[in-house]
C-alpha positions in Angstrom: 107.5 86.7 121.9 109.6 87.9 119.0 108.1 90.3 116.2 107.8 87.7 113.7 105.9 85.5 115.7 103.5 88.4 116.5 103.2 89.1 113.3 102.3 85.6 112.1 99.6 85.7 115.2 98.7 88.6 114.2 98.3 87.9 110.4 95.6 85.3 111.7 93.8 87.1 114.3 93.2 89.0 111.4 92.1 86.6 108.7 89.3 85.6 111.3 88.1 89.1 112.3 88.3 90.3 108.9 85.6 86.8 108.1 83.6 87.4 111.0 83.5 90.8 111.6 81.6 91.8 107.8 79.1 88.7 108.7 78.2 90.0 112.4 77.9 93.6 110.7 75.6 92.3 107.9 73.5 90.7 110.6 73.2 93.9 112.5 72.2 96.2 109.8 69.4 93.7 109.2 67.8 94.5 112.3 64.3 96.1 111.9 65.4 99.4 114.1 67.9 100.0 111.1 65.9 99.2 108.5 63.1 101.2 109.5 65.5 104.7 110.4 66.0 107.3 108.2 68.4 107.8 105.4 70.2 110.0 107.3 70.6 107.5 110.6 71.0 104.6 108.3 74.1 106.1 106.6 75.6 107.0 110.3 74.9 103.8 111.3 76.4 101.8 107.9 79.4 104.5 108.4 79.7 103.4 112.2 79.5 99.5 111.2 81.9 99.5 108.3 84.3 101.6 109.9 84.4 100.1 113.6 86.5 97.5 113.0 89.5 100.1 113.4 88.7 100.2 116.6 89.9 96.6 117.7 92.3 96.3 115.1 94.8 99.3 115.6 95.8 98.0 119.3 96.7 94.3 117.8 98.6 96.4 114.8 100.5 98.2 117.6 101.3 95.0 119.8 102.7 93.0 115.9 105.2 96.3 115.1 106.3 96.3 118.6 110.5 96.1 118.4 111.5 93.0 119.7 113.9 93.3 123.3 117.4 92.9 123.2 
């Protein structure tokens, strides 16, 4: 697959996570285990939630800014 079709899969593999990623995470951080932890756990786990989606992002950023082969 050339890079600019990676990129244009890769621009809507995003638009979805970046839609259902922040509604799974709000769903999460409404369970009663978070609710009823202490500041200092709920902001680890908030920090956790609203930074994890690096996590499955930066290997689909690496496959779109691949070089194409020659």
């Amino acid at each position: 697959m050339r890079q600019r079709a990676r990129k244009l899969v890769g621009a809507f593999v995003m638009v979805g996570f970046a839609v259902v990623y922040p509604l799974l995470m709000m769903a999460l951080a409404q369970f009663p285990v978070v609710q009823t932890a202490g500041e200092p756990w709920r902001t680890l786990i908030y920090f956790v939630l609203g930074f994890g989606w690096a996590l499955p992002m930066a290997p689909l950023i690496k496959w779109m800014a691949r070089p194409d082969r020659n």
